[in-house]
N, C-alpha and C positions, 0 to 999 in steps of 0.2 A: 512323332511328326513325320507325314511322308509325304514326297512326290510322288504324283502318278506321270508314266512318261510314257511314248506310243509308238510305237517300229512301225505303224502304221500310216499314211499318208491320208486315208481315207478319215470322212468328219467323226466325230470321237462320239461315242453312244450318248444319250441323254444320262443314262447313269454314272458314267466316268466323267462324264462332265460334271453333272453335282458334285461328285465327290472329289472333283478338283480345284472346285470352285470352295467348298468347304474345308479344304484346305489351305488356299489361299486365304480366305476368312478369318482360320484358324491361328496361321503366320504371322497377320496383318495385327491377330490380336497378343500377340509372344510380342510382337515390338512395343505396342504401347505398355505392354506388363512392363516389359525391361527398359520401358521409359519412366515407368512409374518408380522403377526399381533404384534407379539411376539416382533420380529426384530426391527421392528417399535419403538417400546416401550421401548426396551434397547436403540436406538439411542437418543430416545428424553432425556431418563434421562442423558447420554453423550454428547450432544447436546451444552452445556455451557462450557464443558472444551475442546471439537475438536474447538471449537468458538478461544478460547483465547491461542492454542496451532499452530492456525493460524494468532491467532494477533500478538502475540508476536513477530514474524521473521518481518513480516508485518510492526508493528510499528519499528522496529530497522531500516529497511531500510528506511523506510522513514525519521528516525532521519540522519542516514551515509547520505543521500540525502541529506537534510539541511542546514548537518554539509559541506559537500561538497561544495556546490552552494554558502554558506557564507564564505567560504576559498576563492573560487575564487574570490569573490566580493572583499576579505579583498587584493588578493593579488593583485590586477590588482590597489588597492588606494595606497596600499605600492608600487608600481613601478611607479605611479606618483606623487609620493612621493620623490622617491630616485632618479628621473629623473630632476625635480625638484630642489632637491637640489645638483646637479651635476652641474645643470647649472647656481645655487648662487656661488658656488665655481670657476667657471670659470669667472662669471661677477669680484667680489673679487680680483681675480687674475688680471684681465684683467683693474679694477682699478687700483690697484698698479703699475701697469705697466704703466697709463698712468699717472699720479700722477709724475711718476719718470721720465716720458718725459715733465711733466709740467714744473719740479723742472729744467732741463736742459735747457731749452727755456725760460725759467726765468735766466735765467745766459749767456744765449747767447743773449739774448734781453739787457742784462745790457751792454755787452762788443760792442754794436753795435758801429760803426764807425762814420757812417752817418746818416741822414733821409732816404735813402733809406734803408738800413742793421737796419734799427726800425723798418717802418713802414713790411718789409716781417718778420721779428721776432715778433710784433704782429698780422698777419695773424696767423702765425705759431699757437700763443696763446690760439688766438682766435679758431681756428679750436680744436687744444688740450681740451678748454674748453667746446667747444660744445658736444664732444667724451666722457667728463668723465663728464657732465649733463645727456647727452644719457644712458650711464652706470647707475650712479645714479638711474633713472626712473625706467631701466631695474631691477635693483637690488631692489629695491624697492617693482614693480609689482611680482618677482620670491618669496621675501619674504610672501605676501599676501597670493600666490600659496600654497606655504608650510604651513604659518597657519591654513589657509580653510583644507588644504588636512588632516591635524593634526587634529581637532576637528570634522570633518566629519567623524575618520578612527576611532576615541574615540569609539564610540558607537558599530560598528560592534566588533570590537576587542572587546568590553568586554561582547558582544552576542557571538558571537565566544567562547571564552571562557568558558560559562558557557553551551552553547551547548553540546560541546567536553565533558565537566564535565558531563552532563548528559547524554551524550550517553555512557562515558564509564562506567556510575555508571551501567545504564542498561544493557547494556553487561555484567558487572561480574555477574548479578545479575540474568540474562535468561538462563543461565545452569542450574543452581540448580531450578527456577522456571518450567521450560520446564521439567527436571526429575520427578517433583513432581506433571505435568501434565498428564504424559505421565504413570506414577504410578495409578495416579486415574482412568484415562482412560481404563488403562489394568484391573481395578478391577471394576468399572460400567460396560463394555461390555467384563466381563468374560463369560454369558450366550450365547455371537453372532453366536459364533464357533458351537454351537447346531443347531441353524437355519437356516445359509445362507443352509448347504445344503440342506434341506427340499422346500426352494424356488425352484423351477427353473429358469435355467439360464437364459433365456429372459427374464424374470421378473424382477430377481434381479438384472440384467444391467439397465433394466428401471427405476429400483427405486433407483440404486446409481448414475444416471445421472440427476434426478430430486432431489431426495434427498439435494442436496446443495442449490437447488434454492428455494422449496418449503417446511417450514416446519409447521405441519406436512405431511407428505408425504402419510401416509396412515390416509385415516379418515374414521369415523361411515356414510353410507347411512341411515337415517331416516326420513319417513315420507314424502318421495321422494322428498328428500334435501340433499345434499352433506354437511357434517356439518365442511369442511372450506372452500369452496368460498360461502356459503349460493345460491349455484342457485341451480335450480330445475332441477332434473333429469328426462327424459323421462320415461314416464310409462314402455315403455317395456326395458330399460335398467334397469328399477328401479326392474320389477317382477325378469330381469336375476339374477340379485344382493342377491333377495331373496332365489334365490333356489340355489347360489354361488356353480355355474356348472364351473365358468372358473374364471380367472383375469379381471375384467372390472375397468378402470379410468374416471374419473370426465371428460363429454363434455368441459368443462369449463376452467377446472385448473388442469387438468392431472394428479392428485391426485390418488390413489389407491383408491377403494370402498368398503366396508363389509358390513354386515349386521349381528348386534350384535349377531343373532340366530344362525349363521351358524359358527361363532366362537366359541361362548361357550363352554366350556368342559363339 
């Protein structure tokens, strides 16, 4: 970087005028680098609380998720559960009922007349008996249903539980955390508001659109090496770089590029 200066008083040639005009140009564009630079540099130190002031919502939802997806699970075991034993209560009932047609055909079987008014009263019985065996069986397998669904429904229920417990512990606990994020936050990039507008705008679009995915975002050219993807930079990207006439990014990793010379104060 140089000054052109004139022992002369008389108007300065068309050529040294360009060429001092280009270097004023050249100046103008060293500050917005090492505004870039700057910017850079507050972000990284902010870098770990924008991290965990995006985790934190991030993790919650994905607890409500969880917590959600295992509700449903719980509640679709409790409705075969309660289906279940709807249908012990009807077998139950549907016992008694036959029981008490047992008890009757047992009494019209005594009062039979003939051989013929026995042996249709033991039909009768007989049939009765089979219907409250059948029951039985029934009643039985619905009991099984309902154990299994009980000792299976144990576990979710008390994951459940302790889910909900911790999502709402986390909940009370992410407002006051998120404040005292968002506190730090505003006190690490208290210097930002200085910078952005010294970047220009295409710039600074470029580099908050990369900025999330790559960090850092702006790095050192040295030794015609990009010093975070470690590739090698083109000679003559590498000379632009040096004489940091414009914005140049990494072939590579679309990084921002400087060269510690042209930043320095």
């Amino acid at each position: 970087m140089s000054h052109i200066e004139s022992n002369s008083v008389a108007s300065p040639s068309p050529s040294s005028t360009n060429v001092a005009g280009a270097d004023r140009r050249t100046e103008g564009v060293h500050d917005k680098l090492r505004a870039l630079v700057r910017l850079a540099e507050i972000d990284a130190t902010a870098r770990d609380v924008e991290e965990q002031l995006q985790g934190i919502p991030e993790e919650l939802e994905e607890r409500r998720a969880a917590v959600k997806a295992l509700d449903a699970l719980v509640h679709g075991q409790r409705g075969q559960l309660e289906e279940a034993e709807r249908l012990l209560a009807q077998q139950e009932e549907e016992l008694r009922s036959r029981n008490d047609l047992l008890a009757k055909s047992k009494a019209k079987s005594a009062k039979a007349r003939n051989m013929r008014e026995a042996q249709a009263a033991e039909r009768e019985l007989e049939a009765i008996r089979r219907a409250i065996r059948d029951a039985e069986e029934e009643k039985g397998r619905l009991q099984g249903v309902i154990e299994q669904t009980r000792s299976v429904l144990d576990e979710p229920l008390k994951e459940l539980e302790e889910q909900q417990k911790g999502l709402a512990e986390a909940e009370a606990g992410s407002e006051e955390k998120l404040a005292g994020l968002k506190a730090e936050l505003e006190e690490k990039t208290k210097g930002r508001a200085e910078y952005v507008p010294k970047v220009p705008k295409p710039v600074y679009r470029r580099y908050e659109r990369i900025r999330p995915k790559i960090h850092p975002a702006v790095v050192e050219a040295a030794d015609g090496v990009c010093q975070g993807c470690r590739m090698s930079i083109s000679p003559q990207l590498y000379n632009q770089i040096i004489r940091g006439d414009d914005f140049y990014q990494c072939q590579a990793c679309q990084r921002f590029l400087f060269h510690k010379e042209v930043v320095m104060d």
